[in-house]
C-alpha positions as a printed Julia matrix, in Angstrom:
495×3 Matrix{Float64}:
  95.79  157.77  156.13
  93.33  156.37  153.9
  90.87  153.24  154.82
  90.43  150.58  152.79
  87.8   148.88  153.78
  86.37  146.95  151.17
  82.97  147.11  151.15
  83.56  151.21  150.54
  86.15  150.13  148.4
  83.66  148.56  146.14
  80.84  151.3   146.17
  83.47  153.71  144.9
  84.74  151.46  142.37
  81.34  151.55  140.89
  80.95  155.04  141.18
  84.18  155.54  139.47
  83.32  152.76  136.91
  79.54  154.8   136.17
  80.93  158.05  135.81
  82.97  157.14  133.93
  85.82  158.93  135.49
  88.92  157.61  133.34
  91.13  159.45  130.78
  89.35  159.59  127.9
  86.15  161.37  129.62
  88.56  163.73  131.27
  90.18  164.75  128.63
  86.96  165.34  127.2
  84.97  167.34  129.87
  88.12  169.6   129.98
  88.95  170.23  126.7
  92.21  170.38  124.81
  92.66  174.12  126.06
  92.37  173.48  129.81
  93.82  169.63  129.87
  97.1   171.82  127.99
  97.38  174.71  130.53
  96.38  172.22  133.62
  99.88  170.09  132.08
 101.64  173.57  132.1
 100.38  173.62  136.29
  97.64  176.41  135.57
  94.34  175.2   136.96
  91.96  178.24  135.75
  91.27  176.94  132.81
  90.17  173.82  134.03
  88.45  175.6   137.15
  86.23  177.38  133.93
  85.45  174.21  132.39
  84.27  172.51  135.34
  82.97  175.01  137.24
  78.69  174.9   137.75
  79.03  171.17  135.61
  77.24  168.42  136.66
  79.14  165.47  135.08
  80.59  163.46  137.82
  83.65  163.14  135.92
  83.29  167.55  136.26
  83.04  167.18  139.5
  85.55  164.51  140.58
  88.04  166.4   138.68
  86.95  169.52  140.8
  87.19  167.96  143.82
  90.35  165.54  143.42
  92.5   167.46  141.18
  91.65  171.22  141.75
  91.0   170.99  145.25
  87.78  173.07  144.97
  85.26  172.74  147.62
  82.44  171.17  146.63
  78.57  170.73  148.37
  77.81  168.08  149.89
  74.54  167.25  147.55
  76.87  167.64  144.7
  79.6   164.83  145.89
  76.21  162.73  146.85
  75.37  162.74  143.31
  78.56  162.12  141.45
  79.1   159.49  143.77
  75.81  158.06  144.02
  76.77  154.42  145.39
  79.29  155.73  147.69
  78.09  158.97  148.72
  79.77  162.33  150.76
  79.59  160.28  153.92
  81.85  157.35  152.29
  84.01  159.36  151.19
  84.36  161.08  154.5
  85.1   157.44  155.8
  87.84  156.31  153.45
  89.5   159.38  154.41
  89.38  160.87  150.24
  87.34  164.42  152.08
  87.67  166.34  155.27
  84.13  167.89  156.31
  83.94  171.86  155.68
  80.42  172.73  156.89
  78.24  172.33  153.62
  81.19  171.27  151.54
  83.65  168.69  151.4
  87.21  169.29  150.5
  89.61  166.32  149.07
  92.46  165.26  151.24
  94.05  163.34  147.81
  94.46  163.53  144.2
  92.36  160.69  142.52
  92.28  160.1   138.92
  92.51  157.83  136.29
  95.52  156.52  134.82
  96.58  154.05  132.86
  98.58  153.29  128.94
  97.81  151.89  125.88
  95.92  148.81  126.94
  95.31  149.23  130.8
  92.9   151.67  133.14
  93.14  152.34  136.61
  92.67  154.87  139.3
  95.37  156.1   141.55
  95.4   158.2   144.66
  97.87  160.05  145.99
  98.73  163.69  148.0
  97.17  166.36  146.56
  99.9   168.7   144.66
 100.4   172.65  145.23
  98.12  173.22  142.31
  95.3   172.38  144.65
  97.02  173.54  147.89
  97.75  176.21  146.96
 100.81  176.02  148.82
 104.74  174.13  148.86
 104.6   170.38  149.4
 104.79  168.84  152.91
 108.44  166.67  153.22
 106.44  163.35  153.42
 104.49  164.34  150.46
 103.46  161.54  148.18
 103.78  162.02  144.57
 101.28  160.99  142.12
 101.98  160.36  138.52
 104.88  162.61  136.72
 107.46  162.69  134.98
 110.21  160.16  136.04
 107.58  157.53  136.75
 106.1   157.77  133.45
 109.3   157.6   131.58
 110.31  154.47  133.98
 106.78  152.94  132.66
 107.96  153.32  129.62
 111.46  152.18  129.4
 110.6   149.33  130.88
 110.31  145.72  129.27
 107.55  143.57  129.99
 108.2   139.69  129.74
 105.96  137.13  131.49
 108.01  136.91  134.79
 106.73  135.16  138.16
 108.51  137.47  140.77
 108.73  141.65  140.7
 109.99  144.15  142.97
 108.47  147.81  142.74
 111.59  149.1   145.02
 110.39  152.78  146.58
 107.22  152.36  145.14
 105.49  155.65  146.47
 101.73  155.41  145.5
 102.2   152.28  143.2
 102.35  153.57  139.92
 105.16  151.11  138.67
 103.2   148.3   140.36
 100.2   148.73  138.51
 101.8   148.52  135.51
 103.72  145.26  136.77
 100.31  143.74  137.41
 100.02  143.43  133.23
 102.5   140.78  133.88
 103.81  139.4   136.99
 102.31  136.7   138.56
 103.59  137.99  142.28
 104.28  141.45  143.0
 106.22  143.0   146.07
 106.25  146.77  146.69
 108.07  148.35  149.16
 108.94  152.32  150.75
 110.32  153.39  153.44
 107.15  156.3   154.13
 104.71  154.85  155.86
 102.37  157.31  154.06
 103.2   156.18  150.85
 102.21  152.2   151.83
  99.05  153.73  152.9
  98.2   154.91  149.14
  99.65  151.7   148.01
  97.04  149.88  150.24
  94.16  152.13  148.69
  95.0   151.83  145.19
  95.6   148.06  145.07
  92.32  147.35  146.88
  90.54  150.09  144.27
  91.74  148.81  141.53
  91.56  144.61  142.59
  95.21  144.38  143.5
  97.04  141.9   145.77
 100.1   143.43  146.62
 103.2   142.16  149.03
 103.38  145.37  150.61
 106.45  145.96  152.52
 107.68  148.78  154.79
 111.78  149.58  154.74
 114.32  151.47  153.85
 115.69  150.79  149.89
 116.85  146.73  149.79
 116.52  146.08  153.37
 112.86  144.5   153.27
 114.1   141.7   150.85
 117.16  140.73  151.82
 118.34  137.42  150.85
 115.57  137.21  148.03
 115.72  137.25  144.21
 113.25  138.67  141.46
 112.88  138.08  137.4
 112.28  142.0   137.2
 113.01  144.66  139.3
 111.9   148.28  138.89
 113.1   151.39  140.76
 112.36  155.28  140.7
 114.35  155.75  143.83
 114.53  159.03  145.81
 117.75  159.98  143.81
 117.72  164.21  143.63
 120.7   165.2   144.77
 120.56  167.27  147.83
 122.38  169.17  149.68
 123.58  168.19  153.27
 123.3   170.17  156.25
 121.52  173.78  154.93
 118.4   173.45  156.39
 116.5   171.88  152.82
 113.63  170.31  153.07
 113.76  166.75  152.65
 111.39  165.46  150.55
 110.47  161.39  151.06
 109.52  160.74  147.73
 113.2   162.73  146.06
 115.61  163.2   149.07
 117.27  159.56  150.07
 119.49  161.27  152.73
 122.74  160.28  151.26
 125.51  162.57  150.29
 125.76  163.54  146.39
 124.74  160.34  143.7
 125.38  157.67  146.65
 122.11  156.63  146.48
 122.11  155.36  143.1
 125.97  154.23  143.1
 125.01  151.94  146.07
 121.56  150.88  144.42
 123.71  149.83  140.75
 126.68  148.03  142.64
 123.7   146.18  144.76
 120.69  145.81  143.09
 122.45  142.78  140.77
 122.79  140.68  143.61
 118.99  140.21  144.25
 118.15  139.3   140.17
 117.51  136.11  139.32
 119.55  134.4   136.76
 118.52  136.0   133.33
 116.68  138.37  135.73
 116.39  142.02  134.53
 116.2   145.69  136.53
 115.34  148.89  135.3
 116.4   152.15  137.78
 116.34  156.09  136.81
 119.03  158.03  138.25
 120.82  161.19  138.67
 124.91  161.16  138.98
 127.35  163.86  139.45
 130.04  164.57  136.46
 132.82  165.69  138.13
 135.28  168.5   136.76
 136.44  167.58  133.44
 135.71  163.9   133.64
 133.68  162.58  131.15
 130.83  161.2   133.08
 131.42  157.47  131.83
 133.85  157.26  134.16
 131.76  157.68  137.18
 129.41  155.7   136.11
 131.27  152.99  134.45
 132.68  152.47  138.03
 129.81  151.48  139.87
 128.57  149.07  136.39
 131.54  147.15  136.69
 131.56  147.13  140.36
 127.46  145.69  140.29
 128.64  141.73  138.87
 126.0   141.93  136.38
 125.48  143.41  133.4
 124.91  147.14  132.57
 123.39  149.01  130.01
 122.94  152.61  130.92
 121.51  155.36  128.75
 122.12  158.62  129.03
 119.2   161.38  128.39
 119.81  164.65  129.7
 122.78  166.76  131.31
 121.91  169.78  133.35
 124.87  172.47  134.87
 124.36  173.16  138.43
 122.41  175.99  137.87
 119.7   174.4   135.8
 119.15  171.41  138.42
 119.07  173.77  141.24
 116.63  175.68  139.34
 114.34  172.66  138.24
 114.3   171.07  142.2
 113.91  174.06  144.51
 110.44  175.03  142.29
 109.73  171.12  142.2
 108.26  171.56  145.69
 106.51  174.47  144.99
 108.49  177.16  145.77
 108.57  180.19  143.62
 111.44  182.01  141.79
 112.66  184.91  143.69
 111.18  184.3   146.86
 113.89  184.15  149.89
 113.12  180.22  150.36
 113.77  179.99  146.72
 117.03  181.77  146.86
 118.25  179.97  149.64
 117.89  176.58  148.36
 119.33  178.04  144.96
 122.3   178.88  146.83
 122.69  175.63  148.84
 122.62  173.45  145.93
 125.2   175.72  143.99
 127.16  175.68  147.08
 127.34  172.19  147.77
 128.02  171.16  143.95
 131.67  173.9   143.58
 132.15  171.85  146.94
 132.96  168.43  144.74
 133.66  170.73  141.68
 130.26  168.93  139.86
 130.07  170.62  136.41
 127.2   168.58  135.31
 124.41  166.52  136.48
 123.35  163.21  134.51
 120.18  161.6   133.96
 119.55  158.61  132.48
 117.75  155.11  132.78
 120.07  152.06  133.77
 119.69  148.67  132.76
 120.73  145.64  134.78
 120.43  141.87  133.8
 122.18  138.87  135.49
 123.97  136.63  133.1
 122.57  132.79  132.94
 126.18  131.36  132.16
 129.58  131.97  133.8
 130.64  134.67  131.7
 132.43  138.23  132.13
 129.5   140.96  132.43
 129.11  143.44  129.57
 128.9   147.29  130.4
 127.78  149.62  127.99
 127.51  153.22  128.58
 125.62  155.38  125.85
 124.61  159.35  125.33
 121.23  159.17  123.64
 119.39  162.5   124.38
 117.36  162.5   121.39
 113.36  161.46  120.7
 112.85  158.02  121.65
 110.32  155.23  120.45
 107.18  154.91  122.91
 107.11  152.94  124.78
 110.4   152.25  125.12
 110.21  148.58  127.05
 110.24  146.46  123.62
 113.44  148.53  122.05
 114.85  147.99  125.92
 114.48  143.84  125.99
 115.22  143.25  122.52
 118.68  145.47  123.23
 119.59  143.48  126.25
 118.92  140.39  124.4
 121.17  141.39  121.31
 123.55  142.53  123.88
 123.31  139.52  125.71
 123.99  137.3   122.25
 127.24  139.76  121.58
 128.18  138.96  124.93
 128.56  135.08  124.41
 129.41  134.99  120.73
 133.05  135.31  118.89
 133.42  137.55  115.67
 133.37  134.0   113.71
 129.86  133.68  115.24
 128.92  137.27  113.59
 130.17  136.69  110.35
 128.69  133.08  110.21
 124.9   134.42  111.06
 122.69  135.82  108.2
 121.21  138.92  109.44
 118.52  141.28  108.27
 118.46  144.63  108.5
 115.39  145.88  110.74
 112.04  147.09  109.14
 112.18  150.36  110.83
 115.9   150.94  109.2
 116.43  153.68  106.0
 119.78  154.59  104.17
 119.3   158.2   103.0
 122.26  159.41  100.55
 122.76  163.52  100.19
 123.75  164.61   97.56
 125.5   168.24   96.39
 123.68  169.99   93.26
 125.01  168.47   90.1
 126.86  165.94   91.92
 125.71  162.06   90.54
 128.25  161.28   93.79
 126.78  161.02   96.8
 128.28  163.17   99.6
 126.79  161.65  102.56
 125.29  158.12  103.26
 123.68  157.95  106.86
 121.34  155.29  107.87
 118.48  155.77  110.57
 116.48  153.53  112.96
 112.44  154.95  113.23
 111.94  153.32  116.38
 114.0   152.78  119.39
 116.92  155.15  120.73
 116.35  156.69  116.5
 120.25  155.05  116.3
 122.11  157.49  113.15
 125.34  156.56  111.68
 127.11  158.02  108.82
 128.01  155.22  106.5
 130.87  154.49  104.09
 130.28  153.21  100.58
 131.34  149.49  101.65
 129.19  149.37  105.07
 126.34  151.21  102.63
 126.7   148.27  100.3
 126.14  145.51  103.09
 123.13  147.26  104.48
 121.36  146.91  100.28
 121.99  142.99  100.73
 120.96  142.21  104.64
 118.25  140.54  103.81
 118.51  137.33  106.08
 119.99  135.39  102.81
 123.95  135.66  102.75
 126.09  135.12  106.09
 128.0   138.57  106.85
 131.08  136.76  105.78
 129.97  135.76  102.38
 128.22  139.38  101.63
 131.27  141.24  102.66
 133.33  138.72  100.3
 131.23  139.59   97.33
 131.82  143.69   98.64
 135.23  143.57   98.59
 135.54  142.03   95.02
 133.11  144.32   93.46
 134.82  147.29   95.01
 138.39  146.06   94.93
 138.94  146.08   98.35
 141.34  143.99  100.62
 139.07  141.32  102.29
 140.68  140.88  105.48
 140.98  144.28  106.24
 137.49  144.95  104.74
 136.19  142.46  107.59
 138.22  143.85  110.38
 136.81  147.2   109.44
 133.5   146.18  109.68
 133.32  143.95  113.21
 132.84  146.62  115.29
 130.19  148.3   113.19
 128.04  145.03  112.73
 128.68  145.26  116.92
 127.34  148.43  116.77
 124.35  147.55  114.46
 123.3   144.38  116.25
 123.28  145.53  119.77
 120.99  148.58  118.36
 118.87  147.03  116.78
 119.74  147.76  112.82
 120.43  144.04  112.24
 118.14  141.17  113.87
């Protein structure tokens, strides 16, 4: 476990501050070479460009993220404030004779506008070995993508639910006035501890098992990257803290959706990644649709990937550093496949899902979409302006549609193809540049109202001029069109 006492706390700040150990310098002392092949997991690369380089931010990434043993004079140096002996009491080295070896990771992170350092359990690049089961992870995939997808109003209260080393509660700091983060790993809240104090943090630090420490209370945002692999039961897997919540199958994420609503304040919003199972021939809105309209709130889930069994056993049994072919590998291969033909799970979904408690007495709105192409970055504006349209659809007639004057968004083109010699076009599509990159093949009518959405003429007034100048049955013109101006407004084509 790691100290925090503050005084030691502060020296390394400094040291970290002097170095300057953050991204940019990093990226820098490695190189685009070695900072590429240390992203593809090899580390000799890296181990070349550090290696016999003074630099403290050389040698802190020797140290933290290689693993490297380094002398004792040379830790002294890069950190001159805190110094080897420090370290050794924070609990970031373990003494090796003349060297000092890291117990953690311990780099800088941070996005477009923010910089921080974050600790965590060293990974098998520098261990050279498979991860222990209460392993905590630092920054990777899911929990960047949950960074980005999610939106960032001005709220008072936020929950970092499973918060592992903190990641999502550093970036909640941008913009929540009081921050709770809770895990069940006792671990885990002691790298939570660390990297608030390191990077001037005051957490509500909480130790528990998913909603159990905040029972009975209510939050304006709530963010979750909960332990949601699927694992198999009973075949001797490890179970890893930080993926493995214990339950059978995609129960862990059913029962966080159908609960999670319940502790949002009104207008509140969550934001969750999860795995679910899609079940024989079943198209996997149906599982999922369950649980949204099960939660009480209402749901917006996005679906980015789907993976046969084979793939996500694959991706998970190397996830904890276990290598193809070997006879752990094979087993765990062999359990997962095994325990998805048990529930006849052809597919595994992953998506983000969006949650947000109505203010009014309304029904909830679900809405379940396959978007596994590129994506806007970050994602968290595209996300709250969505809910918000969705959230205006939600408590608005067709009479209100057609009575609004709407524009059609900056970042929206109409593209017409045409064949060779044709003066005809043979396909009109238009195309949103940022958000979930929205496509939709158009029709010369819906074409038409795009050219006039300016923000001058209600829809029901342009689409009365459209079906004049192309002859077309106004009524009918108008029902054809509701849905798509549905469509267009809760993706963003039409503000």
């Amino acid at each position: 476990m790691l100290s925090s006492e503050p005084a030691l706390i502060a020296a390394l700040r400094a040291d970290l501050s002097a170095a300057p150990f953050t991204v940019e310098r990093t990226g820098a002392v490695l190189g685009p070479v070695a900072a590429g092949a240390l992203a593809r997991e090899q580390v000799l690369p890296a181990e070349r460009a550090t290696r016999d380089n003074p630099d403290p931010a050389a040698v802190l990434i020797r140290l933290f993220t290689l693993g490297d043993p380094v002398d004792r004079a040379t830790v002294d140096a890069a950190l001159p404030a805190l110094g080897g002996a420090g370290a050794l009491a924070l609990g970031l080295v373990r003494d090796a004779g003349d060297a000092l070896i890291a117990t953690c990771d311990l780099r800088p992170y941070g996005d477009q506008e923010h910089a921080w350092w974050l600790a965590s359990d060293l990974s098998e690049l520098a261990t050279r070995a498979p991860l222990s089961e209460d392993h905590v992870l630092g920054v990777g995939g899911a929990s960047t993508t949950l960074a980005s997808w999610t939106p960032r109003p001005r709220v008072g209260r936020a929950l970092d639910l499973g918060t592992g080393c903190g990641v999502q509660a550093l970036h909640l700091s941008t913009h929540a006035e009081h921050i709770v983060a809770t895990d069940i790993s006792d671990r885990a809240l002691s790298y939570v501890r660390f990297n608030a104090a390191l990077n001037g943090q005051e957490w509500d630090i909480r130790h528990g098992s998913m909603l159990e420490p905040v029972a009975g209370e209510r939050f304006s945002l709530i963010v979750s990257n909960p332990p949601f692999v699927i694992t198999p039961r009973d075949h001797g897997m490890p179970t890893y803290e930080y993926r493995d919540g214990g339950q059978q199958g995609d129960a862990v994420v059913a029962d966080l959706v159908t609960r999670l609503g319940e502790h949002l304040e009104p207008g509140g919003i969550a934001q969750i990644l999860g795995n679910w199972e899609i079940v024989g021939a079943a198209p996997w809105q149906d599982r999922v649709g369950a649980w949204a309209r099960a939660a009480g709130v209402d749901v917006w889930v996005v679906q980015r990937e789907i993976q046969d069994p084979a793939q996500y056993a694959e991706t998970w049994a190397r996830d904890g550093g276990h290598q193809s072919g070997t006879t752990d590998f094979n087993q765990m291969y062999a359990a997962w496949l095994d325990d998805f033909a048990a529930r006849d799970v052809t597919g595994i979904g992953f998506g983000i899902i969006t949650m947000h408690r109505p203010e009014s007495d309304r029904e909830p709105f679900v809405d379940l979409l396959d978007a596994r192409g590129p994506v806007a970055a970050p994602m968290g504006p595209a996300v709250l302006a969505g809910i918000q349209a969705r959230v205006w659809l939600a408590e608005h007639d067709d009479d209100a549609i057609l009575d609004t004057s709407w524009s059609a968004a900056a970042d929206v083109t109409v593209a017409q193809h045409f064949r060779a010699g044709s003066s005809d076009p043979e396909v009109i599509e238009v195309a949103q540049g940022g958000g979930l990159g929205y496509r939709e093949s158009l029709d010369t009518a819906s074409a038409a109202y795009l050219s006039v959405a300016d923000g001058d003429l209600t829809a029901r007034a342009a689409l009365a001029a459209i079906s004049g100048l192309l002859e077309l049955d106004q009524d009918e013109l108008v029902e054809a069109m509701l849905p798509r101006l549905r469509r267009w407004i809760a993706a963003a084509i039409l503000r």
